[in-house]
C-alpha positions as a LaTeX table, in Angstrom:
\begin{tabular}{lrrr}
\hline
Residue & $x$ (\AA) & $y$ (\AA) & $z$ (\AA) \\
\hline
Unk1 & $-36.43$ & 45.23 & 60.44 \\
Unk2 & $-34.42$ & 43.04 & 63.00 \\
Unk3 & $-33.67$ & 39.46 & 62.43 \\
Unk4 & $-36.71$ & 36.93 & 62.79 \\
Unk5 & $-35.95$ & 34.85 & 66.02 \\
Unk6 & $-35.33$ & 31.08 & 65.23 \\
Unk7 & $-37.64$ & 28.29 & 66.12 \\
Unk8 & $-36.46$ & 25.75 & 69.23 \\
Unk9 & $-35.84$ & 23.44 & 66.07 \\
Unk10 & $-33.73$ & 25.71 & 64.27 \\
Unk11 & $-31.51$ & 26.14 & 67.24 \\
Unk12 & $-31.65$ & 22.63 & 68.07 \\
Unk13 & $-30.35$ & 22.19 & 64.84 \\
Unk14 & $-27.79$ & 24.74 & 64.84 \\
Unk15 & $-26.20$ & 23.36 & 68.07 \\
Unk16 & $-25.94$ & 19.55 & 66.64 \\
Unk17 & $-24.51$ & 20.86 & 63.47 \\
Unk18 & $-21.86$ & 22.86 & 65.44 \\
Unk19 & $-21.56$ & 19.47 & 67.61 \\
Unk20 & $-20.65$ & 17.55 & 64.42 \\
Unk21 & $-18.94$ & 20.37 & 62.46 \\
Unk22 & $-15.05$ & 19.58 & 61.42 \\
Unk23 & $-12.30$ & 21.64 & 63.45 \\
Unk24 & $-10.03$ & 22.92 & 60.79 \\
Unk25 & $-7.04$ & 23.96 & 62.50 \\
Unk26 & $-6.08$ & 27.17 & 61.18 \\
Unk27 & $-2.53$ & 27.94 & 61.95 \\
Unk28 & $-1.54$ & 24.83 & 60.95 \\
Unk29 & $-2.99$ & 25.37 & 57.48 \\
Unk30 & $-1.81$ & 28.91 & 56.92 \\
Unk31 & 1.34 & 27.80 & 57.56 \\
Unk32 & 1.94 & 24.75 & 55.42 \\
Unk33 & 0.35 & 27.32 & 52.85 \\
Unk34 & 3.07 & 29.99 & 53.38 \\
Unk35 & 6.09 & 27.37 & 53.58 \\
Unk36 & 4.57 & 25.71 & 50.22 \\
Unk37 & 4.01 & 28.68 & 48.16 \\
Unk38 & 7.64 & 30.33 & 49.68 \\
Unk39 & 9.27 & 27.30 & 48.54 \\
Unk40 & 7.29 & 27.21 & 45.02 \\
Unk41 & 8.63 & 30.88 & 44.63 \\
Unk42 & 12.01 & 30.25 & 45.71 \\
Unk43 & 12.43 & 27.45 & 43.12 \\
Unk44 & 10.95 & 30.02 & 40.61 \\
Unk45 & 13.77 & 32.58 & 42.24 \\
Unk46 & 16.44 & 30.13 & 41.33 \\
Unk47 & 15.11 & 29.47 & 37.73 \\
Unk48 & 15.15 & 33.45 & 37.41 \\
Unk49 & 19.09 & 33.38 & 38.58 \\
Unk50 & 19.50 & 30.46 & 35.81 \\
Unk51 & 18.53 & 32.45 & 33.36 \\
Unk52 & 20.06 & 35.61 & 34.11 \\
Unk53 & 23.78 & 33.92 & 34.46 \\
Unk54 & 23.37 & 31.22 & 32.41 \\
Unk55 & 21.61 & 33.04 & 29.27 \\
Unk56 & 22.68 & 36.80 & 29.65 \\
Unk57 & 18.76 & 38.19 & 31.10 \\
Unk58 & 18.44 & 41.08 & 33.01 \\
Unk59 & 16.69 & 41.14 & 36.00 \\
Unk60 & 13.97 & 42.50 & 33.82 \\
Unk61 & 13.81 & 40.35 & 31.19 \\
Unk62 & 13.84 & 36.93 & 33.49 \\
Unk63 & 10.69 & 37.11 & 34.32 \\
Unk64 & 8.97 & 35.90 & 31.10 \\
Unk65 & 10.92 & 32.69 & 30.43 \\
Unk66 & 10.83 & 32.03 & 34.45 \\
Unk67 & 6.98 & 31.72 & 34.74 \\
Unk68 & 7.01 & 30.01 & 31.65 \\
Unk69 & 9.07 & 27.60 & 32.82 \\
Unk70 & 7.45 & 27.53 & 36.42 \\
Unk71 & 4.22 & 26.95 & 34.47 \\
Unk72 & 5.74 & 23.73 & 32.52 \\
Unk73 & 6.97 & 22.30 & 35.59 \\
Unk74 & 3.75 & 22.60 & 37.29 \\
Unk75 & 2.02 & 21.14 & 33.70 \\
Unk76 & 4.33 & 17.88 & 34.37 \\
Unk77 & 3.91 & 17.78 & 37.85 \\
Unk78 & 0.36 & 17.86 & 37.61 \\
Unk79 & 0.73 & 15.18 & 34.93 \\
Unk80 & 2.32 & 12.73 & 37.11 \\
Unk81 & 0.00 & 13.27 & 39.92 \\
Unk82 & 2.33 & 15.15 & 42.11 \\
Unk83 & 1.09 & 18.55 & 41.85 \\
Unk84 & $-2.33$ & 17.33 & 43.33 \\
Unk85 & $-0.65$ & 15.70 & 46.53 \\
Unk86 & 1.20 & 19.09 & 46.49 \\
Unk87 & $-2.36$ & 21.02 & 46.37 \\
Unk88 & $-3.75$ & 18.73 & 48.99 \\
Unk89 & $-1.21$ & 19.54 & 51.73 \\
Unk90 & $-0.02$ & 23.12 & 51.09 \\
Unk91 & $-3.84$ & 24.88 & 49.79 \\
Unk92 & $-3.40$ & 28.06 & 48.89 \\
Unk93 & 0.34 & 28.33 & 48.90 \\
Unk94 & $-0.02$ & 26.18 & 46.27 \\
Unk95 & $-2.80$ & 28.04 & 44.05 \\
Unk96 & $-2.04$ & 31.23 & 44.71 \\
Unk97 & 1.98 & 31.10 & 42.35 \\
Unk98 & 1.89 & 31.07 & 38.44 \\
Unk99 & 2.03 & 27.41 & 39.29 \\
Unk100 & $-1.49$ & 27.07 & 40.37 \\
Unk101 & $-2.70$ & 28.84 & 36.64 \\
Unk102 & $-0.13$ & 25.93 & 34.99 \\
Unk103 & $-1.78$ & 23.39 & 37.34 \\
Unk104 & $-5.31$ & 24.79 & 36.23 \\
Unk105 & $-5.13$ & 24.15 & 32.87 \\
Unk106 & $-3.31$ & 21.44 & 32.76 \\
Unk107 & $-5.87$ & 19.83 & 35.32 \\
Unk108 & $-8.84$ & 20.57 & 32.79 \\
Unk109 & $-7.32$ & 19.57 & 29.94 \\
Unk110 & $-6.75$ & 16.01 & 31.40 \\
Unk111 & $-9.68$ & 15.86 & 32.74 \\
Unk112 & $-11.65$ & 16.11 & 29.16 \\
Unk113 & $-8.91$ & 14.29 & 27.20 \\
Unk114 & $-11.37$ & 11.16 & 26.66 \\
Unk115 & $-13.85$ & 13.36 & 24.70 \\
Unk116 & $-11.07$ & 13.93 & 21.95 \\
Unk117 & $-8.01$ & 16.46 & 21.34 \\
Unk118 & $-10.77$ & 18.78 & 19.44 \\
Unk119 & $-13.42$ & 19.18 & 21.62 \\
Unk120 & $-12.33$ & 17.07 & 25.01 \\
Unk121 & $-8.77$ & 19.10 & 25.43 \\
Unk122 & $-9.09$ & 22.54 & 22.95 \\
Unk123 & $-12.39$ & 22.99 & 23.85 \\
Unk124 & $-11.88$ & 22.21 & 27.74 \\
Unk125 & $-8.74$ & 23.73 & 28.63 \\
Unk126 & $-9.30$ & 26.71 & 29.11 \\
Unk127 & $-12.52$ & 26.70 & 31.11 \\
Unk128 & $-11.27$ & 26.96 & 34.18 \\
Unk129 & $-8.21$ & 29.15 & 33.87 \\
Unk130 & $-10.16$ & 31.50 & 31.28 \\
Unk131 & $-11.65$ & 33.96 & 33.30 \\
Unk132 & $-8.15$ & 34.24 & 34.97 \\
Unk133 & $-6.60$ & 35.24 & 31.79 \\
Unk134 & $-9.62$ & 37.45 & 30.69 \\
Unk135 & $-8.76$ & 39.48 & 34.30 \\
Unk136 & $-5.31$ & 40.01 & 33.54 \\
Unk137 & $-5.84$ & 41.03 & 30.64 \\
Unk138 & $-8.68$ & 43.30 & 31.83 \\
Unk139 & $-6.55$ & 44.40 & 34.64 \\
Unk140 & $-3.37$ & 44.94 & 32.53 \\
Unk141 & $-5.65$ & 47.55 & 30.04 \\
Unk142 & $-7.10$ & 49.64 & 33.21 \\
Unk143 & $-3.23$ & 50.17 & 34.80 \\
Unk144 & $-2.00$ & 51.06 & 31.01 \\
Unk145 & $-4.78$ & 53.08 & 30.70 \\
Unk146 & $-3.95$ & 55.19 & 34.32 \\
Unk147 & $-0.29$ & 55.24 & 33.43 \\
Unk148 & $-1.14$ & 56.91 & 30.10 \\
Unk149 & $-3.46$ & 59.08 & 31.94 \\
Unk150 & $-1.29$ & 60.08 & 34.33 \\
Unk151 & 1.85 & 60.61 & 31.56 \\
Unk152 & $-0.70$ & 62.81 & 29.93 \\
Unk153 & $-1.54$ & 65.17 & 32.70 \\
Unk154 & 2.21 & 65.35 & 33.92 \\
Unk155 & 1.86 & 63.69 & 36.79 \\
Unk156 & 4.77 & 60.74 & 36.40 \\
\hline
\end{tabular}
């Protein structure tokens, strides 16, 4: 079973809507993405160094208070406005850090604030970044599980 062949409309239609359809230029985006998000995780590289000479973390244990804190400043950012003018020219580079999960919530939380603290914000928050979290933690039980698996067998 081969593809039907498309009317004379259909392909009339086809060529205006490729007539009329928005260039997006490509390079241009993937590259304000990459210089965005690089500079998002090199701020959240200097945060880690803050708290490994200024507090006594190891190189291990800077990572939890760092994407906290990445997470906060993202949370006031977005509350000013400025994380969405951020979103708007870098894309993905901007989604993809622990920022974009700080923006996420932060962004549905505002949004449902004039329905009340209760139900607007508690119940609203976390619509958007929930199935996030329920992945991670999803994910996080399937690698423990192989690690165990694997200490169990003798492999590592």
């Amino acid at each position: 079973m081969g593809k039907t062949p498309k009317t004379p409309e259909q392909q009339k239609y086809e060529k205006l809507e490729k007539q009329y359809e928005t260039k997006r230029p490509l390079l241009k985006n993937v590259t304000k993405a990459f210089f965005v998000g690089g500079a998002i995780c090199l701020i959240g590289q200097a945060v880690s160094y803050f708290y490994i000479y200024f507090f006594n973390f190891t190189e291990q244990t800077a990572g939890n208070p760092t994407v906290a804190t990445m997470v906060f400043f993202a949370m006031i950012l977005t509350g000013f406005g400025i994380y969405d003018h951020l979103g708007q020219f870098g894309g993905a580079g901007s989604a993809v850090p622990v920022t974009g999960f700080g923006n996420a919530v932060i962004s549905a939380a505002i949004e449902h604030k004039t329905e009340g603290y209760v139900l607007g914000v508690g119940g609203n928050i976390f619509k958007l970044a929930g199935s996030v979290i329920v992945f991670g933690v999803f994910a996080a039980f399937v690698v423990a599980l192989i690690k165990t698996l694997l200490i169990q067998w003798g492999v590592i």
